[in-house]
Wavefront OBJ file of the C-alpha trace (Angstrom):
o trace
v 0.000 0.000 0.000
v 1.580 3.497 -0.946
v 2.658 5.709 1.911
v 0.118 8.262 3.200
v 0.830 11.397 5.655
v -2.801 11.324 7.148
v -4.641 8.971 8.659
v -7.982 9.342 7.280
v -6.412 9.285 3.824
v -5.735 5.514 4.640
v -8.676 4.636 6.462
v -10.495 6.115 3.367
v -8.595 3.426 1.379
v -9.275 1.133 3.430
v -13.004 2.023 2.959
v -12.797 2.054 -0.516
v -11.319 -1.475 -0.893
v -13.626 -2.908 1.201
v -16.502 -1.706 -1.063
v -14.975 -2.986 -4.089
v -14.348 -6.295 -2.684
v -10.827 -6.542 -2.902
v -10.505 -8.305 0.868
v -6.707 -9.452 0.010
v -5.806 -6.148 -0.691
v -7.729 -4.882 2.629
v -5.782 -7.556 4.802
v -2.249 -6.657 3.621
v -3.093 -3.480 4.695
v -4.533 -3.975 8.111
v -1.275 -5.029 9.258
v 0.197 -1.850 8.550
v -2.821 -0.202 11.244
v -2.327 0.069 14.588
v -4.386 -0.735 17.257
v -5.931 2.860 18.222
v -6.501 3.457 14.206
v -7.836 -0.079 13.461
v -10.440 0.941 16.100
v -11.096 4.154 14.125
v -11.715 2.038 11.076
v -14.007 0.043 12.962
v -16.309 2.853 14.151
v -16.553 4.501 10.526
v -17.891 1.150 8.590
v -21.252 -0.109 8.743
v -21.949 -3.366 10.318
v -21.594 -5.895 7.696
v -18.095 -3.858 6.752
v -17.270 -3.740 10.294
v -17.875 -7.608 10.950
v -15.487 -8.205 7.397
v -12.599 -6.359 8.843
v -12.730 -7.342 12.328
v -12.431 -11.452 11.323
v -9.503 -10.128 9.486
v -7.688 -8.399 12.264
v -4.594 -10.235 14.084
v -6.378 -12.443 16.910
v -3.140 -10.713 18.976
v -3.811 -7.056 18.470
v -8.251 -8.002 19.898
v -7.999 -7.007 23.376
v -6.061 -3.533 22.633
v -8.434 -2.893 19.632
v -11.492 -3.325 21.637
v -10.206 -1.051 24.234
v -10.229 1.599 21.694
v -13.565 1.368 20.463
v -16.572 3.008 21.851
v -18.808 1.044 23.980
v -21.904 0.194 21.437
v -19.103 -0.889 19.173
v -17.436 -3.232 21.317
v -20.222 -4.563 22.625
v -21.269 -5.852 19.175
v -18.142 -7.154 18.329
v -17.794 -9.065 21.776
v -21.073 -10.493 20.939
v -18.983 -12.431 17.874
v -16.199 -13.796 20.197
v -16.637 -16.864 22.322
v -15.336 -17.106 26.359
v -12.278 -18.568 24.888
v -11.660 -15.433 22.705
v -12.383 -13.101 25.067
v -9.854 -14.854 27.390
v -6.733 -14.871 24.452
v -8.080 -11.085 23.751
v -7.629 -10.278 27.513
v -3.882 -12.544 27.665
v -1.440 -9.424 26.072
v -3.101 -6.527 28.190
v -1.193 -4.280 30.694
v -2.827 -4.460 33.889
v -4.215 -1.055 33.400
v -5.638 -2.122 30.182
v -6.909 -5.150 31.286
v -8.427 -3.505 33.921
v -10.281 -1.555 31.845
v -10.958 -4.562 29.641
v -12.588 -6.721 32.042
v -15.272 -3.765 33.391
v -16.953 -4.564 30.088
v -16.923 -8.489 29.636
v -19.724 -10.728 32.135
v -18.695 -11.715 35.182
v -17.959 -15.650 33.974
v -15.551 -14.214 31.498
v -14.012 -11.912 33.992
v -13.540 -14.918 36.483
v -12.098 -17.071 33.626
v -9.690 -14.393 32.732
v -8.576 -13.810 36.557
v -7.979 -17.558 37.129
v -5.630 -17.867 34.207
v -3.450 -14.716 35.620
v -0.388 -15.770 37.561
v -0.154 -14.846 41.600
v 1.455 -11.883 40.850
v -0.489 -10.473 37.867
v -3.845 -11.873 39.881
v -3.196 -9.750 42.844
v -2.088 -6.248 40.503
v -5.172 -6.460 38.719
v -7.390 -7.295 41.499
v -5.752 -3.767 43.463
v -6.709 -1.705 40.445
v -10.234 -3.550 40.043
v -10.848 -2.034 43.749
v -11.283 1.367 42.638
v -13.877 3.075 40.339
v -12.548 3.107 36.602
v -12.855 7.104 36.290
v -10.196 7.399 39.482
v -6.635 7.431 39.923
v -6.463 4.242 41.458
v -8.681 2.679 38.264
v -6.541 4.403 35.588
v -2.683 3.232 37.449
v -0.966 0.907 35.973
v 0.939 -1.415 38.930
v 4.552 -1.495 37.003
v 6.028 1.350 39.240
v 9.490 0.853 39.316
v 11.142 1.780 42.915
v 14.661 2.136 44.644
v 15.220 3.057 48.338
v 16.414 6.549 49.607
v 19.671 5.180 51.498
v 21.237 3.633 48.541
v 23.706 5.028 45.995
v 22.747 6.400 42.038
v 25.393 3.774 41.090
v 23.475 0.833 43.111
v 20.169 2.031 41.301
v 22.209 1.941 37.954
v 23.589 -1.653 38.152
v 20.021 -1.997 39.271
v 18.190 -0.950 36.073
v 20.688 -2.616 33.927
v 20.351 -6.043 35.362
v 16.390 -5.564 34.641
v 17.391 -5.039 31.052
v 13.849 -2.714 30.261
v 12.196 -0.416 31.578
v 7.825 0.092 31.571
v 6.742 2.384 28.748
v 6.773 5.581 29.733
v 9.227 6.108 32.667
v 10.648 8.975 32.893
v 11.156 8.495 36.823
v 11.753 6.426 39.850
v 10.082 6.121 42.792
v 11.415 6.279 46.546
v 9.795 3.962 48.878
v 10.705 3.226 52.489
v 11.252 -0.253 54.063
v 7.676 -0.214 54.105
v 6.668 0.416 50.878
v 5.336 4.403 51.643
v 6.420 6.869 49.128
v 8.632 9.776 49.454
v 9.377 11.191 46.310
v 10.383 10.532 42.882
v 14.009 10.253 40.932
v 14.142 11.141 37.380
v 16.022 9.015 35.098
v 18.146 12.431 34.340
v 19.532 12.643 37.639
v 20.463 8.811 37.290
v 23.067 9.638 34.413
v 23.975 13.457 34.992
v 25.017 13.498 38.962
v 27.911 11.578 40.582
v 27.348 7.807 40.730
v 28.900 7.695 45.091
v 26.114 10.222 45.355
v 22.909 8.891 47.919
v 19.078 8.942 46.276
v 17.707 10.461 49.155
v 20.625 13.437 48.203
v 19.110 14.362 44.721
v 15.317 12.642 44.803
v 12.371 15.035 44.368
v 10.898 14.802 47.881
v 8.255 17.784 46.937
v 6.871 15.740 43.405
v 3.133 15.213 45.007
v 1.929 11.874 44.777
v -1.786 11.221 43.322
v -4.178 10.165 45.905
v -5.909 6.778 44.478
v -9.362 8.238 45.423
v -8.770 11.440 42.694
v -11.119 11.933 39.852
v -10.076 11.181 36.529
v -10.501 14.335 35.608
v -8.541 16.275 38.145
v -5.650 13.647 37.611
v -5.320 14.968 33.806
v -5.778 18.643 35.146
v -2.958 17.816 37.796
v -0.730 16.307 34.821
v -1.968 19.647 32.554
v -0.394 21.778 35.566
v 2.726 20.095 35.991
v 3.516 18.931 32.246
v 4.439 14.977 33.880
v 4.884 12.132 31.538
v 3.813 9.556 34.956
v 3.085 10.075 38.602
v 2.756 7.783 41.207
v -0.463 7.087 43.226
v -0.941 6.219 46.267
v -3.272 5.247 49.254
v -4.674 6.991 52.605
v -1.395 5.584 54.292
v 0.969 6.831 51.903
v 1.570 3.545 50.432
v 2.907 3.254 46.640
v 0.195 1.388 44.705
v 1.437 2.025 41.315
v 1.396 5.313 38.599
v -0.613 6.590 35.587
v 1.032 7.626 32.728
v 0.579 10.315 30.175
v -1.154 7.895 27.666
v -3.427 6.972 29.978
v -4.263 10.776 31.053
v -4.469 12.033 26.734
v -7.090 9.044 26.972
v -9.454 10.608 29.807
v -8.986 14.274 27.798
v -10.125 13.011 24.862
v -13.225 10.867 26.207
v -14.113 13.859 28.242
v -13.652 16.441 25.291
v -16.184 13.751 23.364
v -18.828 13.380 26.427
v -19.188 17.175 26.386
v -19.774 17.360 22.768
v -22.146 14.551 22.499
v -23.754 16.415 26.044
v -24.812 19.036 24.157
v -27.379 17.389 21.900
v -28.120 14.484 24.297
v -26.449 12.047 23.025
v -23.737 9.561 24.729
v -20.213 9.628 23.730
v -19.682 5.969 22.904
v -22.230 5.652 21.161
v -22.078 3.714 17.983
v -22.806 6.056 14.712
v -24.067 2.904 12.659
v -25.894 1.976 15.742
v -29.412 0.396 14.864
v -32.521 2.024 13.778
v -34.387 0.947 17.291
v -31.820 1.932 19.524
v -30.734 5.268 18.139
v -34.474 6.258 17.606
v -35.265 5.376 21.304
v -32.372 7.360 22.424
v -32.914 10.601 20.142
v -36.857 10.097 20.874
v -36.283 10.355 24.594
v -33.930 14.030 23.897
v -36.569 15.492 21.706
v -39.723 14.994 24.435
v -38.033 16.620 26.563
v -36.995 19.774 24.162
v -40.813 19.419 23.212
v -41.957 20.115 26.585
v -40.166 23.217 26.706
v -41.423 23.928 23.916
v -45.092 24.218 24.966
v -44.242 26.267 27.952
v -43.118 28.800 25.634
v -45.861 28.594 23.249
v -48.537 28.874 26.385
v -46.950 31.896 27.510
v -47.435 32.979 23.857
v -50.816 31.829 23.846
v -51.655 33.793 26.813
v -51.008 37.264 24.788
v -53.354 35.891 21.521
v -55.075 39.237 21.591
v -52.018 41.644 21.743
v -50.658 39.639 18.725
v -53.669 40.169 16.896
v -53.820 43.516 17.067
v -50.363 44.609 17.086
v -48.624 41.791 14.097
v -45.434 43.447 14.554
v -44.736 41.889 17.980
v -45.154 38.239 16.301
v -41.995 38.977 14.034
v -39.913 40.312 16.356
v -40.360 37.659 18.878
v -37.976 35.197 17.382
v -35.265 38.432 17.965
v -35.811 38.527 21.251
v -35.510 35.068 22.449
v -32.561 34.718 20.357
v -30.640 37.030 21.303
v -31.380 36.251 24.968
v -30.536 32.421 23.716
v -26.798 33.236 22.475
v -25.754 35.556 25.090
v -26.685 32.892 28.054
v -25.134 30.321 25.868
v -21.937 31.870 26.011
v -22.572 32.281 29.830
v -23.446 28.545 30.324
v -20.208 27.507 27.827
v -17.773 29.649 29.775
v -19.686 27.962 33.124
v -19.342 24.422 32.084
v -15.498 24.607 31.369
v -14.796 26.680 34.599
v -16.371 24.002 36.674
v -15.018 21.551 34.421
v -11.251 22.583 35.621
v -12.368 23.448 39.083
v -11.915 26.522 38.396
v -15.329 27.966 40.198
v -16.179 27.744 43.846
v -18.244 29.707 46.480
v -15.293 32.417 46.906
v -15.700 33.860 43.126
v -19.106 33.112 42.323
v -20.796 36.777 43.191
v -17.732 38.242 41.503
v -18.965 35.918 38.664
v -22.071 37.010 38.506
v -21.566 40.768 38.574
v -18.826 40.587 35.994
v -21.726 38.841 33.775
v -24.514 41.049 34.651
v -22.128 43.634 33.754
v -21.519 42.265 30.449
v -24.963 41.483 29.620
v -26.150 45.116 30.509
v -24.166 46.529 28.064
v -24.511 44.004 25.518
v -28.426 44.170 26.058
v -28.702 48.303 25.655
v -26.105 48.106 22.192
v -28.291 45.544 20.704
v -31.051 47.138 22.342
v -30.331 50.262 20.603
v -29.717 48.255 17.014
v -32.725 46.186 17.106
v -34.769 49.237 18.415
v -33.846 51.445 15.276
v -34.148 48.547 12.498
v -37.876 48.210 14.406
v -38.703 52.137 14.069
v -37.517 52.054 10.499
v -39.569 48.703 9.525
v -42.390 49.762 11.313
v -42.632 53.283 11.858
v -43.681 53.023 15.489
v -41.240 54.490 18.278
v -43.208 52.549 21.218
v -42.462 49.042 19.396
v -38.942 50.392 18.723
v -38.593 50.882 22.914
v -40.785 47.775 23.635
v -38.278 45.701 21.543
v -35.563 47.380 23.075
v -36.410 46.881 26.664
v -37.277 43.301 25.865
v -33.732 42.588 24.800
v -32.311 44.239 27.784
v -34.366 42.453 30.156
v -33.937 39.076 28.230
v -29.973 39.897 28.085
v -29.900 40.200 32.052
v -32.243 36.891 32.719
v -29.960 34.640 30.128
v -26.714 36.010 32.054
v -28.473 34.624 35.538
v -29.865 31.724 34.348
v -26.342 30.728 32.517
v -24.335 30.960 35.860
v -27.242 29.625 38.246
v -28.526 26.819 35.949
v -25.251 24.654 35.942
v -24.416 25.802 39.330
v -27.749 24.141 40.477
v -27.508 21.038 38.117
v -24.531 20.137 39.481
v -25.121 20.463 43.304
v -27.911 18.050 42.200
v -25.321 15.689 40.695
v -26.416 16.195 37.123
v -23.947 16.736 34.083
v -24.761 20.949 33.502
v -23.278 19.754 29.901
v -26.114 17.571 29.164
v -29.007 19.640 30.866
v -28.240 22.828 30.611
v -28.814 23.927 27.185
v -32.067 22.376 27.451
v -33.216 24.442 30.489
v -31.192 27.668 29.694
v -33.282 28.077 25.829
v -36.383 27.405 28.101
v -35.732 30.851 30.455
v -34.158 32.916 27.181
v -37.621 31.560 24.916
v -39.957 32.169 27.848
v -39.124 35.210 29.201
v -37.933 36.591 26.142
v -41.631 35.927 24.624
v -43.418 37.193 28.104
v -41.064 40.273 28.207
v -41.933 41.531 24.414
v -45.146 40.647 24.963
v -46.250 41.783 28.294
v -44.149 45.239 27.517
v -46.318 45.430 24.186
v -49.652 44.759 25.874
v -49.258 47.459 28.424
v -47.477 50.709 26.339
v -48.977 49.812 22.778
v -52.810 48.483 23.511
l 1 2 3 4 5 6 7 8 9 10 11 12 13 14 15 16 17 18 19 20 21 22 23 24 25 26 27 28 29 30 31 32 33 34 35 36 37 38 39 40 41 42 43 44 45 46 47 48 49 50 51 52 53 54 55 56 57 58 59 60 61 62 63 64 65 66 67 68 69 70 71 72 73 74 75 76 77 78 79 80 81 82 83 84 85 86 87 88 89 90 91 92 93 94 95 96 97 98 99 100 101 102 103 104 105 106 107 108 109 110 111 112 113 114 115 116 117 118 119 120 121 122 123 124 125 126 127 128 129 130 131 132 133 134 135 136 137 138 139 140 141 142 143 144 145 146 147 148 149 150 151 152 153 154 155 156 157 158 159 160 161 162 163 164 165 166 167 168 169 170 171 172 173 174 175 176 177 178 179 180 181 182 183 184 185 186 187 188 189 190 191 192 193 194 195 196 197 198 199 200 201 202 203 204 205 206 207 208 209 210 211 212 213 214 215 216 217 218 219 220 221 222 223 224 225 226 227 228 229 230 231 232 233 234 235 236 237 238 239 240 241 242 243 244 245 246 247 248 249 250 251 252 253 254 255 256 257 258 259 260 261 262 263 264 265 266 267 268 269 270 271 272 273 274 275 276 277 278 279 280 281 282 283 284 285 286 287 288 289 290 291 292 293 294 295 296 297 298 299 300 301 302 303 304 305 306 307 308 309 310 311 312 313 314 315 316 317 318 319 320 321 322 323 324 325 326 327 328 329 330 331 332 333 334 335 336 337 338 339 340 341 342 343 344 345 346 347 348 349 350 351 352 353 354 355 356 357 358 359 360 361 362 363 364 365 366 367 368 369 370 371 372 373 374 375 376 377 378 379 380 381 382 383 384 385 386 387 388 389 390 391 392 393 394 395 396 397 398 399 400 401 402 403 404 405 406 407 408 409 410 411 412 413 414 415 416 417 418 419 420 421 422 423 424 425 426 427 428 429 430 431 432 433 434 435 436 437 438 439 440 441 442 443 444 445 446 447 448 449
């Protein structure tokens, strides 16, 4: 196959081959993929395509292929693969991986895979299996490599070359006690640059911070973000090394989190298969658009309850779309700007009111410049000052409710423990359509009838 420089120019290839039947070609060519883009592959064909290609993959490269793939699409393909398939796919793993593997297989499988581990590889997995998937502790892989603080750089060198390798990824040491509890870290640099008589506990990096097991996912990447580390090492509430997650594992929770916000947005879930089944994907979208049709009605009943204003002033129909819309954008960009500072922790109780004045602020001004635009486009269409300063004070007032409700909504979403990504477009286009519609209308009823 000739060389490509991108990616999707040989995954579109691939795609092409596979529609013109040409499987030898195809084959050849898979073994030229690896893992993370045969998973790609995967996820773009449809599912007679995707059931071709997968039969054709290496039986070696299953387990970290299915770790790639989304969770409708490696459910599907799992559903091809018999216990003892499952158990060869699981064999080649890292215990991190494998970890992550075995959340999605049933427990039989799971048990089957556990009993062919060794001791040693049955008890590593089984420590990372005790915490949740989206922690430190779940993500760690249990390779840590350590030395002791009392002993020379020239001990830990004829160390590391009678091991022969090192884990992927390791940058650093870590310093243990007798008793297993961490004290700091010693990067490989310092190994080969300082003088080989010279004691670890001399030049180790006692002040590196440790990553307690019980940390979120997504303040370990924020904590790796900070610091720029390529591992760090985790440990438990006694200070005892468990093992360390590495950067690949960390560019992994970015870019499933980057995804689930995405997919938030429009109610959908991030794994979720894009040549998914009529059924299923109907049944999902079906639930996302009741809900948007709900809102929907409240709107349209606060219209209904102005039915004579709009018949006798017409003008206040057209510009009621304006309104709401503008009230719409401005407390999305509120909401956006809320979601991403609570996202990196980057909101508490001690800046909120400054928060909320800075966006009042914002909105104000924002609301009496458009206020002023709209106003004089409305005077020249229609001809009426009064609708010109209805519309006007509409916007304004719709400005300064879509500012509150894009800092409160997600504020209150998540002290309820709900995702403000997924609900809070929803509810924030409810307040911007309602009131925008009541405050045009209501100002309308009482300064033009």
């Amino acid at each position: 196959m000739a060389e490509r420089s991108d990616t999707s120019d040989v995954l579109d290839l691939l795609r092409a081959r596979l529609t013109g039947g040409r499987m030898l070609a195809v084959r050849r060519a898979l073994h030229a993929l690896n893992p993370a883009e045969l998973a790609s592959l995967l996820e773009s064909l449809p599912p007679r395509h995707r059931l071709l290609v997968w039969n054709m993959v290496e039986r070696d490269d299953d387990g970290e292929v299915l770790l790639y793939l989304g969770d409708e699409v490696r459910a599907s393909l799992m559903r091809q693969m018999d216990v003892a398939e499952l158990v060869a796919a699981a064999g080649d793993l890292d215990i991190d991986d494998l970890a992550d593997f075995v959340e999605h297989l049933p427990e039989t499988v799971t048990q089957q895979i556990i009993k062919a581990l060794d001791a040693n590889d049955r008890t590593r997995l089984q420590r990372v299996l005790a915490y949740e998937p989206d922690t430190a502790g779940g993500l760690m892989n249990t390779d840590a490599v350590t030395v002791r603080a009392d002993v020379t750089l020239d001990v830990v060198h004829r160390y590391l070359r009678l091991r022969g390798e090192l884990p992927p990824h390791t940058d650093l040491l870590f310093v243990v006690d007798r008793y297993g509890k961490y004290l700091g870290a010693l990067p490989l640099e310092r190994i080969l640059t300082r003088d080989s008589d010279t004691e670890v506990a001399t030049v180790m990096d006692d002040a590196r911070d440790a990553l307690p097991a019980t940390l979120t996912a997504t303040r370990v990447a924020q904590r790796f973000e900070d610091a720029d580390l390529i591992s760090a090492a985790v440990i438990d509430g006694q200070g005892l090394l468990l093992g360390r997650v590495t950067i690949d594992d960390v560019v992994d929770v970015i870019r499933k989190d980057a995804e689930h916000k995405l997919m938030s947005l429009a109610g959908l879930d991030e794994d979720e298969d894009i040549f998914a089944p009529v059924r299923g994907a109907t049944r999902r979208r079906a639930i996302w658009l009741g809900i948007n049709l709900l809102t929907a009605f409240l709107a349209s009943s606060v219209v209904d309850l102005f039915q004579g204003s709009i018949s006798k002033v017409v003008a206040l129909a057209v510009l009621m779309p304006i309104v709401a819309s503008m009230g719409g954008i401005g407390g999305t960009q509120t909401l956006t700007l809320m979601i991403r500072g609570l996202a990196l922790g980057q909101i508490g109780s001690g800046n909120t009111r400054f928060l909320l004045r800075k966006e009042l602020s914002v909105a104000l001004i924002n609301g009496v410049l458009w206020a002023g635009v709209v106003g004089a486009i409305a005077w020249l269409w229609f001809k009426s000052l009064p609708l010109a300063l209805v519309v006007g004070m509409a916007i304004i007032i719709n400005q300064t409710i879509a500012a509150l409700a894009g800092i409160f909504v997600p504020l209150t979403l998540k002290k309820f423990g709900v995702d403000p990504a997924l609900a809070g477009s929803v509810i924030l286009t409810t307040f911007t359509d309602v009131c925008g519609f009541f405050s045009l209308l209501a100002l309308g009823t009482l300064i033009l009838l």
